[in-house]
C-alpha atoms as one frame of an Amber mdcrd trajectory, in Angstrom:
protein
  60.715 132.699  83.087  63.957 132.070  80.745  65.340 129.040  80.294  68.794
 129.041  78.732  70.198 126.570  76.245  74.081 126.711  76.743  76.229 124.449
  74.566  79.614 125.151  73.173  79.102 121.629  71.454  75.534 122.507  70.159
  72.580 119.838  70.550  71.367 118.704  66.484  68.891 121.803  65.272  65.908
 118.848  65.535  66.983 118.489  69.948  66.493 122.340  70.105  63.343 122.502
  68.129  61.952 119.597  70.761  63.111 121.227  73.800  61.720 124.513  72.395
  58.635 123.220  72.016  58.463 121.696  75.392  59.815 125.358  76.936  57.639
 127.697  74.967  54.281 125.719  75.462  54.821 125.772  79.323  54.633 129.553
  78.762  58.507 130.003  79.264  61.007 131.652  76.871  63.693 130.240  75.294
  67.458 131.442  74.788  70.280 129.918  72.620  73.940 130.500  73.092  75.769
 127.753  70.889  79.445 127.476  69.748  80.578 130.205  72.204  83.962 130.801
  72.473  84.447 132.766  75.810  83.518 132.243  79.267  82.388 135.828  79.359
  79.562 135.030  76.707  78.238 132.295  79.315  78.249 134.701  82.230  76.446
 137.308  79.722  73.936 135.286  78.611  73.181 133.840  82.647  72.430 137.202
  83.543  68.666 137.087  83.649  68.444 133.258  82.769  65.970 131.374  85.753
  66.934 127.582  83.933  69.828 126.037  82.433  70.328 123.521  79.791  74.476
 122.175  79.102  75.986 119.373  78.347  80.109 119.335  78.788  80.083 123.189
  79.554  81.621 123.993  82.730  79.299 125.507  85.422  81.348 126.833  88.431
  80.506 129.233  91.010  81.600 132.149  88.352  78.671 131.545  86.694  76.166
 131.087  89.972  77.618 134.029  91.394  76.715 136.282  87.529  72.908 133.658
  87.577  71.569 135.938  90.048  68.000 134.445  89.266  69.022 130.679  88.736
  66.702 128.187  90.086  67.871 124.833  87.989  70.770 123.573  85.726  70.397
 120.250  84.078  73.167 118.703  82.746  72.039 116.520  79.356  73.395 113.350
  80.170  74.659 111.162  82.821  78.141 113.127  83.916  77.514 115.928  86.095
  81.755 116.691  87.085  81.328 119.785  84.822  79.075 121.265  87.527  80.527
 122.680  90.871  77.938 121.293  93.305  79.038 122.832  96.658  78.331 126.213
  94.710  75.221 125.463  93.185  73.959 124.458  96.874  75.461 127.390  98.377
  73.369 129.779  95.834  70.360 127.391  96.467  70.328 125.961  92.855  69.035
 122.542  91.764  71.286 120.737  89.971  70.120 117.806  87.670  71.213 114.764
  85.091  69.350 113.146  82.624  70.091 109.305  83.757  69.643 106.825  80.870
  69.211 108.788  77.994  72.513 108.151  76.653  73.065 104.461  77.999  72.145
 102.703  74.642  74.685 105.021  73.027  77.552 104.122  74.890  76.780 100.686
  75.550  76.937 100.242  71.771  80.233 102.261  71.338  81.707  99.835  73.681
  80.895  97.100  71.807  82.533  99.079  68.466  85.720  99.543  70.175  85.277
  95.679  71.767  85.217  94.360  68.621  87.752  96.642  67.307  90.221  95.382
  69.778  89.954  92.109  69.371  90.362  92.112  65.770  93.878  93.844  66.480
  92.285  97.262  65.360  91.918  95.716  61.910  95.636  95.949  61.111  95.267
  92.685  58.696  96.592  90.126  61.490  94.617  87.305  62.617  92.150  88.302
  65.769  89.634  86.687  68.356  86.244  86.478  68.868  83.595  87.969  71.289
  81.471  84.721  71.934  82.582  82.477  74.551  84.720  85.267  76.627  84.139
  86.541  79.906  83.683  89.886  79.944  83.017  92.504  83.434  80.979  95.305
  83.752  82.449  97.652  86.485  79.383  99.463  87.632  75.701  98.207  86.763
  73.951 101.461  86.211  72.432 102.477  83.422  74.975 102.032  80.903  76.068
  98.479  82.659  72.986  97.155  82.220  72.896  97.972  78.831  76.255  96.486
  77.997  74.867  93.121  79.701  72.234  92.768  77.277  74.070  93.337  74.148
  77.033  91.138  75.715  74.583  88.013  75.871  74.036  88.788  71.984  77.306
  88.321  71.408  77.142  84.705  73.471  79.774  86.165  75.829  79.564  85.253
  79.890  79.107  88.625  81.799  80.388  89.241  85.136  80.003  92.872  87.310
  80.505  94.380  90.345  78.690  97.582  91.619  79.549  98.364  95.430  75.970
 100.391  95.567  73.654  97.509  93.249  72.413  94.661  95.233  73.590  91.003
  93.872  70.048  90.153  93.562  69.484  92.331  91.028  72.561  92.115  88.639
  71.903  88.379  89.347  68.418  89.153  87.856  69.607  90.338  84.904  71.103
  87.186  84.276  74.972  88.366  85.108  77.366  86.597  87.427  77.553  88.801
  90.535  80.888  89.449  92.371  81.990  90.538  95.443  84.926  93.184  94.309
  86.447  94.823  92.211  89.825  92.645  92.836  87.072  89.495  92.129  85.748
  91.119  88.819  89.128  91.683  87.279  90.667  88.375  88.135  87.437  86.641
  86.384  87.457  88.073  83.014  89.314  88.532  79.562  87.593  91.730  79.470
  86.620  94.838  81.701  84.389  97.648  80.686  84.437 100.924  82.989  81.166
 102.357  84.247  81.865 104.425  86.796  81.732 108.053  87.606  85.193 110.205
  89.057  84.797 110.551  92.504  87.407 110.792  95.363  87.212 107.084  95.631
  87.626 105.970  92.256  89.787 108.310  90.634  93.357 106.529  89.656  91.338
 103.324  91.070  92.276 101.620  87.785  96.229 100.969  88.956  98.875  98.383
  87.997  97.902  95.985  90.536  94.415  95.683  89.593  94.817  95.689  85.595
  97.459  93.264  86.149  94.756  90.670  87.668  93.104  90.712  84.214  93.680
  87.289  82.028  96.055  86.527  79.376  95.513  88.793  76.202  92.687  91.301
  78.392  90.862  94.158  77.381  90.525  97.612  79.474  87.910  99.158  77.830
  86.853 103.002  79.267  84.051 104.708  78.568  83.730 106.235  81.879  86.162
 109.179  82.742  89.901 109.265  82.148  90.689 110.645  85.514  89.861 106.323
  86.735  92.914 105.718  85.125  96.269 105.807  86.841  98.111 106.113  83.745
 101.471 106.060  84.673 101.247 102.539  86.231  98.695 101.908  83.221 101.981
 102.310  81.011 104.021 100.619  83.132 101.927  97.295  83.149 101.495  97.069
  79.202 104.859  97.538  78.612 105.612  94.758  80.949 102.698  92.413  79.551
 102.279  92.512  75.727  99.561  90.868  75.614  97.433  93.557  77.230  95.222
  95.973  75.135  93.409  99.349  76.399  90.703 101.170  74.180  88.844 104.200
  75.533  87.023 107.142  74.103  88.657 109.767  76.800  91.899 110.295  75.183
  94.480 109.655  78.197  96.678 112.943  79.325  99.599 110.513  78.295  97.722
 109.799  74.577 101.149 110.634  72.884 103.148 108.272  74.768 100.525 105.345
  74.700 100.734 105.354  70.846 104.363 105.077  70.871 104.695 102.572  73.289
 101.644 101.019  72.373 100.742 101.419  68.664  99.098  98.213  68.059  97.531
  97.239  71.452  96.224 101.443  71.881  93.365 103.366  70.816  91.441 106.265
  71.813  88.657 108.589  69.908  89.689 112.007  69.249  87.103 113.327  71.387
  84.439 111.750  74.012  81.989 109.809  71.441  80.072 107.881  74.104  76.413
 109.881  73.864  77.515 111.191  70.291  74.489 109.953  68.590  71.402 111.798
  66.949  69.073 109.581  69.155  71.170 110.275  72.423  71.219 113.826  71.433
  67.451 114.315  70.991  66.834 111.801  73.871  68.689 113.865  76.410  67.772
 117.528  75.543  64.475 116.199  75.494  64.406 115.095  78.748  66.518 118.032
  80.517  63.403 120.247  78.841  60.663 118.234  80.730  63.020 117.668  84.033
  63.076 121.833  83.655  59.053 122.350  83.498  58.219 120.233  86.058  60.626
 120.987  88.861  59.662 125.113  87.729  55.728 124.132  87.955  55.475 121.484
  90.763  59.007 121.267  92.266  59.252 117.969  90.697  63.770 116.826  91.523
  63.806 113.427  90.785  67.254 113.393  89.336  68.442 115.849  91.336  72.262
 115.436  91.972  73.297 118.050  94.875  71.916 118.506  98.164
């Protein structure tokens, strides 16, 4: 069987020798299409491909409909929206994440860009400090949990709110449980986004909840920008000036932000959440092993589609 490494952002050369080694000595073969620049190079290489290893690259049903032998596609990492899931069920394809691998990495990029903000992006003036504020966690997955510990490094009190984690066991971690999403944003100086773009959530993030945040609050998104409803976003910061927002999805409306917003704004250039050698390794890693055992014992743990 061939298993197919596709990544227009290649994984570091050490993540492909790993996940090599994991392929070849389950007696599969291994294929590498890196950097590629057309879509017609994916649905080339698919042709004869039986498993599929991407990260941000964009499976639709193009590409099950040219994967006439497809069996799996694992996404490295936690984000599966680059895979159409409808299709991948229709043409009987398993469709996997790789939960957890890349939660230290972002839960330590929030903290970068936490820090960042509240030393007014380092612009000379006099700032605040982390210990003693009250900080949310919207979500309590993976990356949430993550963001608790370092928080309580940092001496800050952590709130969160996940509508599908019990209380008992955010309470366990030693986090101040809430009830909604309303509560978690009226209790802090600081909210840090942890949840995925579905239906539900997407524009969730709105004037009326943002607006609930203290005096001087933080928005911090490492999520997905599509949360955001930027347009009421805008409107809200340029009625409070005392509100910040930092996020490593730049916004649609990233131009207008920095004008408007030039000293309470920032976003990355590019997504820089699991943009770490460990994360890297971590995740191709474990898309390799997710691969040989759903091939050899049907093993679909992580599996994301039905």
């Amino acid at each position: 069987m061939k298993v197919l490494i596709a990544t227009q952002k290649p994984f570091a050369k050490v993540a492909v020798d790993g996940i090599k080694k994991v392929i070849e000595e389950a007696g599969y073969e291994l294929a590498l299409l890196e950097k590629y620049e057309q879509k017609e190079q994916l649905l080339d290489a698919v042709k004869d491909t039986d498993a599929l290893i991407i990260r941000s690259d964009v499976v639709d049903n193009e590409v099950f409909n040219a994967a006439k032998n497809l069996k799996i596609v694992v996404r490295a990492g936690a984000g599966y929206d680059n895979v159409d899931l409808a299709a991948a069920t229709t043409h009987k394809v398993c469709v996997m994440n790789t939960p957890g691998q890349n939660s230290n990495a972002v839960a330590e990029l929030v903290f970068g860009l936490m820090v960042m903000a509240v030393r007014n992006f380092y612009n000379g003036k006099s700032g605040t400090e982390l210990k003693g504020k009250k900080l949310g966690i919207l979500a309590f997955g993976n990356v949430g949990r993550n963001v608790a510990r370092i928080a309580k490094g940092f001496e800050m009190e952590v709130y969160a709110y996940d509508a599908f984690c019990p209380k008992e066991v955010i309470e366990a971690a030693g986090v101040h449980a809430v009830d909604s999403t309303e509560a978690l944003f009226e209790s802090v100086d600081i909210v840090s986004l942890h949840i995925p773009a579905t239906p539900d959530t997407k524009e969730s993030i709105n004037y009326a909840l943002v607006n609930k945040l203290h005096k001087g609050g933080i928005l911090l998104n490492t999520a997905r920008k599509e949360v955001i409803n930027e347009t009421e976003l805008i409107k809200l910061m340029t009625e409070r000036e005392d509100l910040k927002y930092v996020t490593d999805i730049m916004p649609v409306a990233d131009a207008e932000f920095k004008e408007k917003f030039a000293d309470r704004y920032f976003s990355t250039p590019k997504k820089m959440g699991a943009q770490t050698a460990e994360a890297n390794i971590n995740a191709g890693l474990a898309a390799a092993h997710q691969i040989v055992g759903f091939l050899k014992d049907g093993i679909d743990k992580f599996k994301v589609n039905k």
